[in-house]
C-alpha positions in Angstrom: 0.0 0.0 0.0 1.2 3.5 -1.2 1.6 5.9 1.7 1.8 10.1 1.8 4.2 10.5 4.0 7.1 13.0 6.0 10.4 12.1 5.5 13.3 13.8 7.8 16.3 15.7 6.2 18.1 18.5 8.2 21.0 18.6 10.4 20.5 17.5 14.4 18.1 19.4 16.4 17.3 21.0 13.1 14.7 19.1 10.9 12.9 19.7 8.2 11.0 17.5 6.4 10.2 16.5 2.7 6.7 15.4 1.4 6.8 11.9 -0.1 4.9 8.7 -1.7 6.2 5.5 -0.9 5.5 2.0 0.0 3.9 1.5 3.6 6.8 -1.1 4.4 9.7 0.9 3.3 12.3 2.8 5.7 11.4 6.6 6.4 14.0 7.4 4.7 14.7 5.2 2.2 13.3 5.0 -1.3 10.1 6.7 -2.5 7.9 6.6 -5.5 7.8 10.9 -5.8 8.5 13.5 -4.3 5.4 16.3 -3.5 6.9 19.0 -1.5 8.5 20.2 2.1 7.8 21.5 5.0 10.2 23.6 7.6 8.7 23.7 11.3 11.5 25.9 12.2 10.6 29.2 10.3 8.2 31.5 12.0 5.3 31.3 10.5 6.2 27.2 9.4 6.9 27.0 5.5 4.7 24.0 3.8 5.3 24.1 0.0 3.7 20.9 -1.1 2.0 20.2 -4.8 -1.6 19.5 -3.7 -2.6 18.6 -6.7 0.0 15.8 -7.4 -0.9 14.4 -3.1 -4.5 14.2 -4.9 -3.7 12.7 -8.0 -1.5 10.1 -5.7 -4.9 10.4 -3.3 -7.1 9.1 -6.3 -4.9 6.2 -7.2 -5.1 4.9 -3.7 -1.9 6.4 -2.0 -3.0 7.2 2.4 -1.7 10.0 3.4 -0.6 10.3 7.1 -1.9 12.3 9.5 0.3 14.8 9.8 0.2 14.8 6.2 -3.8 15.7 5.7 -2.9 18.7 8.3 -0.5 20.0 5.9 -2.7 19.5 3.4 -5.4 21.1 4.0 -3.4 24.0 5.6 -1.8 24.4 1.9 -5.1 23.9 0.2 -6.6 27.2 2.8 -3.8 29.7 1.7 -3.4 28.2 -1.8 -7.3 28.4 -2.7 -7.6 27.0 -6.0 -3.7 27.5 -7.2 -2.5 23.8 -8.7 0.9 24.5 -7.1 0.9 24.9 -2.7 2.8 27.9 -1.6 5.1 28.9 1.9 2.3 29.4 4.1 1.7 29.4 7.6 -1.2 28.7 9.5 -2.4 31.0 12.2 -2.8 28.5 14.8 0.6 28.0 15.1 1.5 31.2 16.0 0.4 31.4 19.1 1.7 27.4 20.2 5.1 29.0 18.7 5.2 31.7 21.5 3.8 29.5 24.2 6.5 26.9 23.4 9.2 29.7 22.6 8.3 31.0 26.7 8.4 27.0 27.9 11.8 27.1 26.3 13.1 30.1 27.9 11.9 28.9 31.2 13.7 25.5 31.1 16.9 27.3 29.8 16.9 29.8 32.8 16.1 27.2 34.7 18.9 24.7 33.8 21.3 27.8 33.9 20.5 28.1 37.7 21.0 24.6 38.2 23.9 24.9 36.9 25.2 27.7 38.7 24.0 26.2 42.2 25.6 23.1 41.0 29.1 24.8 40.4 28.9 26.4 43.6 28.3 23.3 45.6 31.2 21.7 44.1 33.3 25.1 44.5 32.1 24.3 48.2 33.2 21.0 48.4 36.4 21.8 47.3 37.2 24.2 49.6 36.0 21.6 52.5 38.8 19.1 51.1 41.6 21.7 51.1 43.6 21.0 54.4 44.6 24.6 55.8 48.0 24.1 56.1 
């Protein structure tokens, strides 16, 4: 069975992600059938180009397409409209989950960075109670 499907590209802690049709049993990222577009989570707002009408066509002849997959879709088809091609778009729900998760991020780093400054002081601490005063 034919599957539309994400497949990963990107460095570490950096992805991005192609648009693809492939076999259901096949390895994410190992051969595909064709290739319909790509989508970058990173950018603010996230760019999705992806060739709707090709993920139809692919639709028709009885490809699936993933969940993840029909989200993108159908965000391409809303800023697209009737346009063959998909264009960089971004959907405005995002937004906001971008900001929320941009504040959750700043926490946890202030958070680890005070760890680790409590952390360095315990074992500056330490140290100091091992010296022998001589």
């Amino acid at each position: 069975m034919l599957r539309i499907r994400l497949t990963r590209t990107g460095r570490k802690k950096r992805p991005s992600y192609r648009v693809i049709v492939a076999e259901a049993g096949w390895a994410r990222d190992g051969r595909r059938v064709a290739e319909l577009g790509y989508y970058d989570p990173l950018t603010e707002p996230s760019t999705i180009r992806l060739d709707v009408a090709a993920a139809d066509d692919w639709i028709r002849k009885g490809a699936q397409p993933s969940e993840r997959v029909q989200k993108l879709m159908a965000i391409a088809r809303g800023s697209a409209g009737s346009a063959s091609e998909g264009a960089e778009t971004g959907s405005g729900e995002e937004q906001p989950k971008a900001s929320a998760k941009a504040k959750s991020k700043a926490k946890s780093k202030a958070k680890g960075k005070a760890k680790a400054k409590s952390k360095a002081k315990a074992k500056s601490k330490a140290k100091a109670a091992a010296k022998p005063k001589a």
